[in-house]
C-alpha positions as CSV (number, residue, x, y, z in Angstrom):
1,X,203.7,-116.0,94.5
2,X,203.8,-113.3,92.0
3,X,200.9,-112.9,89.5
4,X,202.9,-114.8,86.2
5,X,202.3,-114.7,82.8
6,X,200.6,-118.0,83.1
7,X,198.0,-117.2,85.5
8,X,198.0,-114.2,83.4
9,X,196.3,-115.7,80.9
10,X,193.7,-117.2,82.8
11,X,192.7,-113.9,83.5
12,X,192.8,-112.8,79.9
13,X,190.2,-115.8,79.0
14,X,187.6,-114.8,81.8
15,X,187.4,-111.8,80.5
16,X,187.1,-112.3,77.0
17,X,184.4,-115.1,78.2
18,X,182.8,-113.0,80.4
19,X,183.0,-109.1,79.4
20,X,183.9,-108.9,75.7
21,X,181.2,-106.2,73.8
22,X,180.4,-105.0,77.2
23,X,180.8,-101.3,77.8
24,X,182.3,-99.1,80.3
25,X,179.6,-97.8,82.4
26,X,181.8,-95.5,85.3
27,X,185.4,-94.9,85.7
28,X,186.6,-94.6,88.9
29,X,190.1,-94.2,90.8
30,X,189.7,-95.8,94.2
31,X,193.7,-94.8,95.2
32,X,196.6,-93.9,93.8
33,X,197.6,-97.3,91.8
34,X,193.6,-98.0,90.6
35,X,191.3,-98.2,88.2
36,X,188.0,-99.7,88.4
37,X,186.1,-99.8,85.4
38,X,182.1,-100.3,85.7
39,X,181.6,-102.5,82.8
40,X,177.9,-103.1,81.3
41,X,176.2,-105.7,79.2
42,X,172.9,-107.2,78.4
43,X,172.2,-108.6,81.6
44,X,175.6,-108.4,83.1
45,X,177.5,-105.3,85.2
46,X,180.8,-106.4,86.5
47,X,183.8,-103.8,88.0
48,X,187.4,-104.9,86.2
49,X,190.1,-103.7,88.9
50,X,193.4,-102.6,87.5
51,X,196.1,-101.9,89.8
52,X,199.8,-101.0,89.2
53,X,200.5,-101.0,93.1
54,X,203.9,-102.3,93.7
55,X,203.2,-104.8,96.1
56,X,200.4,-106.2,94.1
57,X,200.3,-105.4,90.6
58,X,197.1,-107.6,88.9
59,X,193.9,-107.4,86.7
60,X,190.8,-109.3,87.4
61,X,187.0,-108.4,88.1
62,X,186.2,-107.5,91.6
63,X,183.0,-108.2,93.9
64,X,184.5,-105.9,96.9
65,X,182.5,-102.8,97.1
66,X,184.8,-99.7,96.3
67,X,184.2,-96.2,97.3
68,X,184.3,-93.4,94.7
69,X,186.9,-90.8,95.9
70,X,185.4,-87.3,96.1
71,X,187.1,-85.9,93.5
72,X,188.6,-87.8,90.5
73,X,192.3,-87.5,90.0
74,X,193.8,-86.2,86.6
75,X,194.4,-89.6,85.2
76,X,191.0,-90.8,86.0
77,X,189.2,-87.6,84.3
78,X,191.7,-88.7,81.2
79,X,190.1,-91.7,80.9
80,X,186.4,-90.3,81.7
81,X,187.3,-88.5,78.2
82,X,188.3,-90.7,76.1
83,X,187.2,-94.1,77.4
84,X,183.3,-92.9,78.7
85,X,180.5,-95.4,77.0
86,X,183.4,-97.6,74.9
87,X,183.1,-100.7,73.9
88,X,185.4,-103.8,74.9
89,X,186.4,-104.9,71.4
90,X,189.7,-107.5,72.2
91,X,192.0,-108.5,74.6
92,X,195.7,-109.3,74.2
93,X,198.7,-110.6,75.9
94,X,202.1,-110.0,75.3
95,X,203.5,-113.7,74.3
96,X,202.9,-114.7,77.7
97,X,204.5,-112.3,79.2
98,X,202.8,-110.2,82.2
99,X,201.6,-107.3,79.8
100,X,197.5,-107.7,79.1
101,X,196.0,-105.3,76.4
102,X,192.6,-103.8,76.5
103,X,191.0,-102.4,73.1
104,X,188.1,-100.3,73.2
105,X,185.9,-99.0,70.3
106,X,185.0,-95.8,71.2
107,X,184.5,-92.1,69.1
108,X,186.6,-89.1,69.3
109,X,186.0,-85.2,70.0
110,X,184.8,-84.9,66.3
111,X,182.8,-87.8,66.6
112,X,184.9,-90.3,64.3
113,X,185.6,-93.7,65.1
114,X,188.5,-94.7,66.9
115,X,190.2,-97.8,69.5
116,X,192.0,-96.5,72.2
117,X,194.0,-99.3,74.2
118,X,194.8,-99.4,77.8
119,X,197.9,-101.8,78.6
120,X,198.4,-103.1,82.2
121,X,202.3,-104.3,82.6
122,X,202.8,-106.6,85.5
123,X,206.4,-105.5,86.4
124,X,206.6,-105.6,90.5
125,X,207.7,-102.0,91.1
126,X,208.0,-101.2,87.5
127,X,204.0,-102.1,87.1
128,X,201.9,-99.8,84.8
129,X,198.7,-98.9,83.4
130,X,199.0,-97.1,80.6
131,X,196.6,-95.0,77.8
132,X,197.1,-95.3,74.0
133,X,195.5,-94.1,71.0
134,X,194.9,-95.7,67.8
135,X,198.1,-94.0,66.6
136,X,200.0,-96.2,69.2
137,X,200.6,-92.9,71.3
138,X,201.0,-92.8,74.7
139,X,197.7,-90.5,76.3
140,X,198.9,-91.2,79.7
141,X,200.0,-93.3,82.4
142,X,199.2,-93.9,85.8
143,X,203.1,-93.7,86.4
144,X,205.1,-91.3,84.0
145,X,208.1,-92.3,83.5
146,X,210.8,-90.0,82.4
147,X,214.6,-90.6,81.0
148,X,216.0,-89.8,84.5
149,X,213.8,-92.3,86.1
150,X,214.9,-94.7,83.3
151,X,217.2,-94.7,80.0
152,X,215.7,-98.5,78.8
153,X,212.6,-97.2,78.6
154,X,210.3,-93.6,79.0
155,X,206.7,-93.2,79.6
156,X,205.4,-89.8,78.9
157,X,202.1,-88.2,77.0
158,X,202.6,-88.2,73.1
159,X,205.6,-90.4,72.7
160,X,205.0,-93.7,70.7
161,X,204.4,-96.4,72.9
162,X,207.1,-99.2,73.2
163,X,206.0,-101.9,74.7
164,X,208.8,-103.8,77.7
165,X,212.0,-105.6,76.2
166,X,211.1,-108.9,75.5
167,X,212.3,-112.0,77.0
168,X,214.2,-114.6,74.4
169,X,212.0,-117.7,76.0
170,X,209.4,-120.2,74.4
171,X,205.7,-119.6,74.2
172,X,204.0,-122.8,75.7
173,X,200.9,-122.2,73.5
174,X,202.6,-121.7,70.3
175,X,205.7,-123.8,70.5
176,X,206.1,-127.8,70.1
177,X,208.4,-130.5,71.8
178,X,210.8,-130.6,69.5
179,X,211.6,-126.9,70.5
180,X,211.5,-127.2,74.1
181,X,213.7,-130.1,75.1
182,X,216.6,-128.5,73.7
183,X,215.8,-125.5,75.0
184,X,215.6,-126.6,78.8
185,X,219.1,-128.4,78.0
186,X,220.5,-125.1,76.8
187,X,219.8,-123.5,80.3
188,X,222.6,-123.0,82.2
189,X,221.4,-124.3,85.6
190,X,221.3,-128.2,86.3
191,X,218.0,-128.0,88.1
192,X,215.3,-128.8,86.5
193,X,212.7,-126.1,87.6
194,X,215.3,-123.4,87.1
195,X,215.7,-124.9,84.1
196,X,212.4,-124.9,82.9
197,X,212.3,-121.3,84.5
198,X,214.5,-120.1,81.8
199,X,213.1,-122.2,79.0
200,X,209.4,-120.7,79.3
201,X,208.0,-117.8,79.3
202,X,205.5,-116.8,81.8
203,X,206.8,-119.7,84.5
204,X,206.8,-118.7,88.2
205,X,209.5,-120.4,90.0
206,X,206.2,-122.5,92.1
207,X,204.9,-123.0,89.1
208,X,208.2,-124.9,87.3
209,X,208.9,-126.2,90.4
210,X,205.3,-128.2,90.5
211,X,205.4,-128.8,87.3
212,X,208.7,-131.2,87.9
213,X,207.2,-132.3,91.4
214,X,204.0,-133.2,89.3
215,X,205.9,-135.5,87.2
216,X,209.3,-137.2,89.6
217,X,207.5,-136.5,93.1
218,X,210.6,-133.9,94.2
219,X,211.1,-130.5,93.0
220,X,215.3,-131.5,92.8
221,X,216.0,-133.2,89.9
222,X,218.9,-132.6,87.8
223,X,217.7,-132.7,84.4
224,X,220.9,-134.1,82.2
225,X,220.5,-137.3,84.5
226,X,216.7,-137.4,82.6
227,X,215.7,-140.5,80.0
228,X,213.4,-140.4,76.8
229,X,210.5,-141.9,79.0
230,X,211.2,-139.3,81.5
231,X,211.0,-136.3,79.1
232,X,208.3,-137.7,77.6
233,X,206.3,-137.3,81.1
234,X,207.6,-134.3,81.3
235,X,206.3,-132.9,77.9
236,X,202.7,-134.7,78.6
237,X,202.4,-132.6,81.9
238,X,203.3,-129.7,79.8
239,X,200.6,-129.9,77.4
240,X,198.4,-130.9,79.8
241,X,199.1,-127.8,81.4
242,X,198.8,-126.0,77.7
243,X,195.3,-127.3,77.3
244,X,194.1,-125.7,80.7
245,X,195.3,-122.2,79.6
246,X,193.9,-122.6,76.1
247,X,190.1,-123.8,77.7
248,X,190.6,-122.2,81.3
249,X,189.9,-125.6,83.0
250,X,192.3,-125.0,86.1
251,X,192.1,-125.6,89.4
252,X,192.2,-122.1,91.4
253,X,193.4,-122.7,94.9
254,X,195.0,-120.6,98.1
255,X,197.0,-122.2,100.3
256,X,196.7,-120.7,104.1
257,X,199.0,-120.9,107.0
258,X,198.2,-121.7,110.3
259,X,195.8,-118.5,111.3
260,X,194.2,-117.9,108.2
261,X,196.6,-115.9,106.4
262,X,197.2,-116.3,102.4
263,X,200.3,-117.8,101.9
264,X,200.5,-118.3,98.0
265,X,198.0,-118.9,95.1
266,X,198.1,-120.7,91.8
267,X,196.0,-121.4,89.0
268,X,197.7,-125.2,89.0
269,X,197.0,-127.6,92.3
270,X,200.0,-126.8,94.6
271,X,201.2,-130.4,96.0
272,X,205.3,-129.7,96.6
273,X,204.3,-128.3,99.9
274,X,202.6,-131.2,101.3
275,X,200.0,-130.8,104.9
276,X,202.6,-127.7,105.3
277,X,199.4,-125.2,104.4
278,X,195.8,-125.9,104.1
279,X,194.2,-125.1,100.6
280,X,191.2,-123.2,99.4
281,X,189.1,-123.8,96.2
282,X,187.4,-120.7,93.9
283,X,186.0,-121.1,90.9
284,X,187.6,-118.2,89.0
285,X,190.7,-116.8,88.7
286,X,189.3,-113.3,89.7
287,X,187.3,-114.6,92.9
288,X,190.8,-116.0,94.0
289,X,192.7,-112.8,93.5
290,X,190.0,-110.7,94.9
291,X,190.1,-113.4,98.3
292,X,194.2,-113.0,98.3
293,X,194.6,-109.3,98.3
294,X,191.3,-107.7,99.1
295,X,192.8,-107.3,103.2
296,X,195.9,-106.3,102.3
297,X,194.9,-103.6,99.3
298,X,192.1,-102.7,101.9
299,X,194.4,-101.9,104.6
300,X,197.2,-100.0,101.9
301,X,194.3,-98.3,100.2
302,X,193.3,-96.6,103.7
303,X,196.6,-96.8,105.0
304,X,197.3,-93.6,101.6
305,X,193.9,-91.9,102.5
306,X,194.6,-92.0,106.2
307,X,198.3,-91.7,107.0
308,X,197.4,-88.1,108.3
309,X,195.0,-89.0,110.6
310,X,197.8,-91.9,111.8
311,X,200.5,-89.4,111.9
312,X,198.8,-87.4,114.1
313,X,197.6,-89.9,116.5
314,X,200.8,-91.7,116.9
315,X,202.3,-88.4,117.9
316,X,199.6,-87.6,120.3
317,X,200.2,-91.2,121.7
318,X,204.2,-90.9,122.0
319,X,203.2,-87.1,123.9
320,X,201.2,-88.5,126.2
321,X,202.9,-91.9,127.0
322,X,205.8,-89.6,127.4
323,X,203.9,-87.5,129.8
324,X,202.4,-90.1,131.7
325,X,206.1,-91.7,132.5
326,X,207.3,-88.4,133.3
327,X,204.4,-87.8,135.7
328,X,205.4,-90.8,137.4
329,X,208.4,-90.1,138.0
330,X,207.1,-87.0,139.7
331,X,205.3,-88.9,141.6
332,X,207.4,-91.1,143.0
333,X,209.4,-87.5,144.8
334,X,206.4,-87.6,146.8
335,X,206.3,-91.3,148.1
336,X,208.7,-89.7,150.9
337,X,206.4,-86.8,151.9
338,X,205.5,-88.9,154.9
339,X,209.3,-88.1,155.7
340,X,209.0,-84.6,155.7
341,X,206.3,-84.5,158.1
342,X,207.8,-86.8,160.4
343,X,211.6,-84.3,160.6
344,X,209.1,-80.9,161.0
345,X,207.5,-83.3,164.2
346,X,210.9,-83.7,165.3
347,X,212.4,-80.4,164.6
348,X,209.3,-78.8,166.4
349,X,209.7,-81.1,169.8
350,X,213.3,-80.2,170.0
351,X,213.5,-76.6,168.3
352,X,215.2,-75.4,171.7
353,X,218.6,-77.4,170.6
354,X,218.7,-75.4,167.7
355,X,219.9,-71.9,167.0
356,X,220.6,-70.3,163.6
357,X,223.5,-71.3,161.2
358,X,223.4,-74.8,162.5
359,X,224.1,-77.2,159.0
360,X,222.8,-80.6,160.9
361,X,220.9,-81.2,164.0
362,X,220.5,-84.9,165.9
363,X,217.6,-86.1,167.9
364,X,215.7,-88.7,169.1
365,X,213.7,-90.1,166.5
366,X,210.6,-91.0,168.7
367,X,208.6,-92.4,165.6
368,X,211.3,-95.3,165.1
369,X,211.8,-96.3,168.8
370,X,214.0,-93.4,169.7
371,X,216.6,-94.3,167.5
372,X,219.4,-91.2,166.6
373,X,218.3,-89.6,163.4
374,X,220.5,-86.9,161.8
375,X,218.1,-83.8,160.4
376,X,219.5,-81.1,157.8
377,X,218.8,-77.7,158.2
378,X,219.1,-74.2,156.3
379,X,221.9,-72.2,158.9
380,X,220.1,-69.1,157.0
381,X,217.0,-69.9,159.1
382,X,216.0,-69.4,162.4
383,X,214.8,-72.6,164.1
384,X,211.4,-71.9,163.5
385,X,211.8,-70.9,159.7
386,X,213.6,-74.8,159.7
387,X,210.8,-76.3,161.0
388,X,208.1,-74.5,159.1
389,X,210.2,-75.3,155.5
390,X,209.5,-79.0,156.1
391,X,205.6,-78.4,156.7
392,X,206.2,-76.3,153.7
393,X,207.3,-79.5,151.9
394,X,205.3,-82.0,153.3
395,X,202.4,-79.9,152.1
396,X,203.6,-79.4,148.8
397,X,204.6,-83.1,148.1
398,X,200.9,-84.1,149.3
399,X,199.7,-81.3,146.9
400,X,201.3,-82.5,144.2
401,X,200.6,-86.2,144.5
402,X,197.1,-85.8,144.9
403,X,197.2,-83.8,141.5
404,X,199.2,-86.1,140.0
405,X,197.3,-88.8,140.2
406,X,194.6,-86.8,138.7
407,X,196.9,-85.7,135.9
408,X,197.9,-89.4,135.4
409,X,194.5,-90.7,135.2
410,X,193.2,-88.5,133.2
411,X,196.2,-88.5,130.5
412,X,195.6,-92.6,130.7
413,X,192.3,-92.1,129.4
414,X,192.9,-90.2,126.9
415,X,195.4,-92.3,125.7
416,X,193.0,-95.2,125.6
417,X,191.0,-93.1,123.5
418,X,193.5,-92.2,121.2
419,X,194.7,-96.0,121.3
420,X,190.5,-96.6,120.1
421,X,190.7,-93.9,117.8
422,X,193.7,-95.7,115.9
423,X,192.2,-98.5,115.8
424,X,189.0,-97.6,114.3
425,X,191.0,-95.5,111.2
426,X,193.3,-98.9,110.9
427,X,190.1,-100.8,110.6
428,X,188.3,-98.5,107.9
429,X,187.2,-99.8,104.6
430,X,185.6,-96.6,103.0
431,X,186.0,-92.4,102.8
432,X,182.6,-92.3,104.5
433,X,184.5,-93.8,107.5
434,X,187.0,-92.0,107.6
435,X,185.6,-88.5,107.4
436,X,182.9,-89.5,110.3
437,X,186.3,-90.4,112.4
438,X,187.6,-86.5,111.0
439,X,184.5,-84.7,112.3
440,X,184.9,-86.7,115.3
441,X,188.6,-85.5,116.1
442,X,187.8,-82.0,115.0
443,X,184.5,-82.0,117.9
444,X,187.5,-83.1,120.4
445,X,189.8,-80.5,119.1
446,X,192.6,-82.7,117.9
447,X,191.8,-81.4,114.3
448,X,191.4,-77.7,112.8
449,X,187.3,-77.3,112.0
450,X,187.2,-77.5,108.0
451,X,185.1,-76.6,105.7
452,X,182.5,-79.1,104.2
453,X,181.9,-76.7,101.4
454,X,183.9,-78.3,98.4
455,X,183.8,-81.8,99.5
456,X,181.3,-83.9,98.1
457,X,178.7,-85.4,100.4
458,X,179.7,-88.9,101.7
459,X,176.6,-90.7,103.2
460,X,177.5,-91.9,106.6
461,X,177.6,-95.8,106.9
462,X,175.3,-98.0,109.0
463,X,176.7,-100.1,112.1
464,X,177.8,-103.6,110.4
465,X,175.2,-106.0,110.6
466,X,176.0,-109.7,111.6
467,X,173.7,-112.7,111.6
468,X,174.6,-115.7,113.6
469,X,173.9,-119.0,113.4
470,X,171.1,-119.0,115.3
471,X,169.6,-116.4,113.6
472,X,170.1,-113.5,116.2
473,X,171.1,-110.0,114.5
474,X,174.5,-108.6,115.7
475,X,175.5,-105.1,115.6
476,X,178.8,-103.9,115.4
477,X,180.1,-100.3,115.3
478,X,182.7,-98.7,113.3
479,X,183.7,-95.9,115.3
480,X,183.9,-94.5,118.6
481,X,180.5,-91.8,117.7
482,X,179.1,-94.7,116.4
483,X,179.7,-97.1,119.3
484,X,177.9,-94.5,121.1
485,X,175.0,-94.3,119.8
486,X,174.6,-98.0,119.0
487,X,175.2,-98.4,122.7
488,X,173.6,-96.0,124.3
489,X,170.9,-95.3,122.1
490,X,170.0,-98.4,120.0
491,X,171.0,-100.8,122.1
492,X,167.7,-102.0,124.4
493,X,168.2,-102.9,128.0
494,X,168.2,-106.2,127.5
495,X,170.6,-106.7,125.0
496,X,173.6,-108.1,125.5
497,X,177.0,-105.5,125.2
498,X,180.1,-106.9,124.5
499,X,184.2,-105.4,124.2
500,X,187.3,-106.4,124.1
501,X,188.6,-106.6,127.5
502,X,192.5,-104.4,127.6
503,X,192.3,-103.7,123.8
504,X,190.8,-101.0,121.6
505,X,188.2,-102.3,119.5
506,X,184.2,-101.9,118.5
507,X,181.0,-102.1,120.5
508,X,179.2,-105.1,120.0
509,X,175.8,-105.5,120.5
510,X,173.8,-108.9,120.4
511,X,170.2,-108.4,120.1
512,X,167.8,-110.7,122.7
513,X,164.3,-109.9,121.5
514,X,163.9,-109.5,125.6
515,X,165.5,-113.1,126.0
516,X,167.3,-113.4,129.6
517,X,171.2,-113.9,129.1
518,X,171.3,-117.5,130.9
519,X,168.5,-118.4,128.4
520,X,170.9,-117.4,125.0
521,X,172.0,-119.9,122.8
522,X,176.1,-120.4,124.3
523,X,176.8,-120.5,120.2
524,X,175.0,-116.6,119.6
525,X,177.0,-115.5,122.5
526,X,180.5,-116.9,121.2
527,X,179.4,-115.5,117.5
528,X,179.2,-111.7,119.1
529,X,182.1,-112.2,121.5
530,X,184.3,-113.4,118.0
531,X,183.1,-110.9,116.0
532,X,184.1,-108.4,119.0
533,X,187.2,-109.8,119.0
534,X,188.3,-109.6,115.1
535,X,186.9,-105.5,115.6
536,X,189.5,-105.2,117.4
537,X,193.6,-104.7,117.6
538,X,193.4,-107.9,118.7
539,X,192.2,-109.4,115.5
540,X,195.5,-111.4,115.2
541,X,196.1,-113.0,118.9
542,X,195.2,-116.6,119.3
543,X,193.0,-115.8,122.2
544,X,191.1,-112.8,122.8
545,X,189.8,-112.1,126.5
546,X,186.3,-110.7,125.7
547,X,184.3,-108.9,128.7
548,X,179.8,-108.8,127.9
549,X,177.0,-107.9,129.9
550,X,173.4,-106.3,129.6
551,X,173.3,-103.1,127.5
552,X,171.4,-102.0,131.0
553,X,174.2,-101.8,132.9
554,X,176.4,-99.5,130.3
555,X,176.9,-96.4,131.4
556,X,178.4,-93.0,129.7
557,X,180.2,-90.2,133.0
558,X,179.5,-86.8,132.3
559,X,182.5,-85.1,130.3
560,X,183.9,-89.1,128.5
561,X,185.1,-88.9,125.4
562,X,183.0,-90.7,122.4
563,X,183.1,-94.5,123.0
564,X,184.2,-94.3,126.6
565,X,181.5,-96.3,128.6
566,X,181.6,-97.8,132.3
567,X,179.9,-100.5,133.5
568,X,180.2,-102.9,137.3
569,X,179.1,-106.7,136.3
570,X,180.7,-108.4,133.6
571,X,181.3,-111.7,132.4
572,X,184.6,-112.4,130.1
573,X,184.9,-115.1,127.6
574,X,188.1,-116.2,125.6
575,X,187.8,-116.6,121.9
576,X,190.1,-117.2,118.9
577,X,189.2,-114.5,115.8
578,X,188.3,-116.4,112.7
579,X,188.3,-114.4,109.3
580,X,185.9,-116.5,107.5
581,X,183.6,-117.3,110.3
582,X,183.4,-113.8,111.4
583,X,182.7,-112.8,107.3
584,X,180.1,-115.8,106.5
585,X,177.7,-113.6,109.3
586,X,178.0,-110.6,107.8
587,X,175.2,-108.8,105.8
588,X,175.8,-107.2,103.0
């Protein structure tokens, strides 16, 4: 479900309950389509999140903990200047339409005072959050737009801002019955919810379409087969849904499919799709938003800060899964060096048949019970020369395949390395992250050394930190340097070590207090084993195969890349990854 002009508004009254006369503390862009502004009061600090992304356009206050980017983009250092220290004064919608307005009472260069307004349009692709002065100028944008991008309307520094066409459609807060009936009739469609779709402004199509299942118990009803009684049902759930935009009494619900995932929100209780989903209650509209899209903008935030690091390692994996099948192939030549030997054996007993510029020769082939086996020869050799080119060979096939088998193995464990490698930078939530996995690629030479010199300093982050039911702390690394040294290094012999068994993923490390395994608590050890399981690629199977065992018995060879460990006893335990579980351990 798109974020409509109705669910709109219940943001718009949150923040005016909860932020108006506050001011803006820091101003931060966390990717390309962000803004996160740091807003102070007495007593109160929140972080408002405005994103023009086009898969997720929305406004609403954020408890996710956002990284500063190292250096500010241009349109961030914009709104340092003008919007540094001002004051939240009003905030307005457009109709109710998906265009929210943000006024804030601030001074200028010469120190008079002035409002400058930042408007956040909630237009899919065409979303926007845009800068404007009290003149009604445009300051910036986070998208310009320019007349070849679009003739309706342009977007540009010092034009006069124009807000989006609007839409000929009612206003549920401001108009009355009398207006709407006819209005519903005067839509073109028969159906109802398409009806009412056209009627209203700010109406999702789930949001008409519970609406009418609200009221008749079936989202298709054709509305000229309607009487009074029923229009006037239909007109009492419509105020009633007026009245919960106008006091922000809603109820703020998720429904989830099967494995956890966020199917669609509402501010409205969702009933037309029956058992079909399971539903989840929050108590604000911006704790549900912040639940629906904080894996998905987490993933595409990284995904922009990251795609060279991915780039790269997906073409080191196609090179060497390419090698590897083309070693094998190669390796397969010398399955038949066994051959070889066996025709210079032969050639050798019965050399005195042969004489030079013979083509074939046939024998006895005394290693397959004498049977007749025709032999090629070179009739540019002498017999001897014949006989010595299949030693020749034989050698050289047996050469070979004990090479390539070194080659092979040691280009599959590179690719498993590459394969972790990928999944820790898919799996990153902050820069901090991200440049420890840099350094880590530029020690293994897979990256040019750079200079640290004009970066600002990003503190390294800790191992996560679990706590399970029992009360037993749970490690968890975020990288393959980090695995390491939590392993190898933090971990103490008797703790318990566990990894996803076939799949790239984090160490895990389940601390005993010197507890023996077969003493643990069978709950602590399925907590570690599922939170190995969701750090992993294998977050999303149904059941994750999960190999533990005493951090005694991990052991690093000499030469392994970071994160590759061995290790002879193991036990493996099957465990389904669940989201919410795995987050309710986690310490901040």
């Amino acid at each position: 479900m798109a974020l409509d002009g109705a669910f709109l508004h219940t943001i718009k009254h949150e923040i005016e309950a909860t932020a108006l006369g506050s001011r803006i503390d820091r101003i931060y862009q966390p990717s390309r389509d962000e803004i996160c502004f740091l807003l102070r009061a007495k007593g109160w600090s929140g972080k408002l999140l405005l994103s023009a992304a086009a898969d997720s356009p929305r406004i609403h206050f954020t408890g996710l903990e956002i990284e500063n980017p190292k250096s500010p983009p241009m349109f961030c250092m914009l709104l340092r200047k003008h919007l540094s220290g001002a004051k939240l004064t009003a905030v307005r919608q457009l109709g109710m339409d998906r265009v929210l307005y943000l006024d804030f009472d601030t001074r200028n260069e010469l120190g008079d005072p002035v409002t400058v307004t930042v408007a956040i349009e909630i237009m899919s692709r065409y979303s926007n959050v845009i800068v404007i002065d009290g003149n009604g100028k445009v300051l910036d944008s986070i998208k310009r737009v320019d007349p070849e991008m679009s003739r309706v309307r342009t977007v540009l520094p010092g034009i006069l801002y124009q807000p989006p066409p609007g839409q000929d459609k009612l206003n549920l807060l401001t108009c009355s019955a009398e207006e709407g009936k006819p209005a519903v009739i005067a839509a073109k469609n028969a159906d109802l919810s398409k009806s009412l779709l056209s009627a209203y402004e700010g109406f999702s199509p789930a949001l008409a379409r519970e609406l009418v299942f609200d009221v008749f118990g079936t989202v298709e009803i054709d509305k000229n087969k309607l009487s009074d009684s029923d229009w006037d049902r239909l007109n009492t759930r419509l105020y009633a849904l007026r009245s919960g935009l106008e006091t922000g009494e809603n109820s703020y619900q998720i429904l989830l499919e099967e494995n956890g995932r966020p199917k669609d929100f509402s501010f409205v209780k969702l009933s037309q799709y029956g058992a079909l989903f399971e539903s989840r209650e929050y108590s604000t509209p911006s704790a549900l938003l912040d639940a629906f899209y904080s894996e998905r903008v987490r993933m595409e935030r990284m995904k922009q800060r990251s795609s060279d690091l991915l780039r790269l390692l997906t073409n080191q994996s196609e090179r060497l899964t390419r090698k590897i099948a083309l070693q094998k192939e190669e390796l397969k030549t010398c399955a038949g060096r066994e051959a070889l030997k066996e025709k210079g054996d032969l050639l050798s007993a019965y050399v005195y048949q042969l004489k030079k510029g013979d083509r074939t020769v046939t024998v006895d082939d005394f290693y397959h019970d004498g049977q007749k086996l025709e032999i090629a020869l070179d009739p540019s050799l002498t017999p001897v020369q014949n006989v010595q080119k299949y030693y020749k060979e034989y050698r050289k096939a047996a050469t070979a395949e004990k090479l390539l088998v070194g080659f092979i193995d040691e280009a599959e464990k590179e690719l498993t390395y590459i394969e972790s490698v990928y999944d820790a930078v898919s799996r990153t939530s902050g820069e901090s992250e991200l440049l420890e996995i840099r350094q880590e690629l530029s020690e293994q030479g897979y990256l040019k050394r750079y200079s640290m010199k004009n970066q600002k300093f990003v503190k390294a982050q800790p191992p996560l930190k679990y706590r399970s039911t029992d009360g037993y702390t749970i490690w968890c690394g975020r990288n393959n340097k980090q695995n390491d040294r939590l392993t190898l290094k933090q971990a103490r012999p008797y703790d318990i070590w566990f990894h996803t068994k076939d799949f790239p993923g984090s160490h895990v490390i389940l601390e005993t207090n010197g507890t023996p395994l077969d003493d643990l608590p069978v709950r602590a050890v399925e907590e570690a084993a599922m939170i190995a399981a969701y750090n992993s690629r294998a977050r999303s199977a149904a059941l994750v195969p999960v190999q533990y065992t005493e951090a005694r018995g991990i052991k690093k060879p000499g030469g392994a890349k970071p994160g590759m460990v061995v290790f002879d006893h193991y036990f493996v335990l099957y465990i389904t990854p669940d989201e919410e579980k795995v987050n309710s351990m986690l310490e901040s």
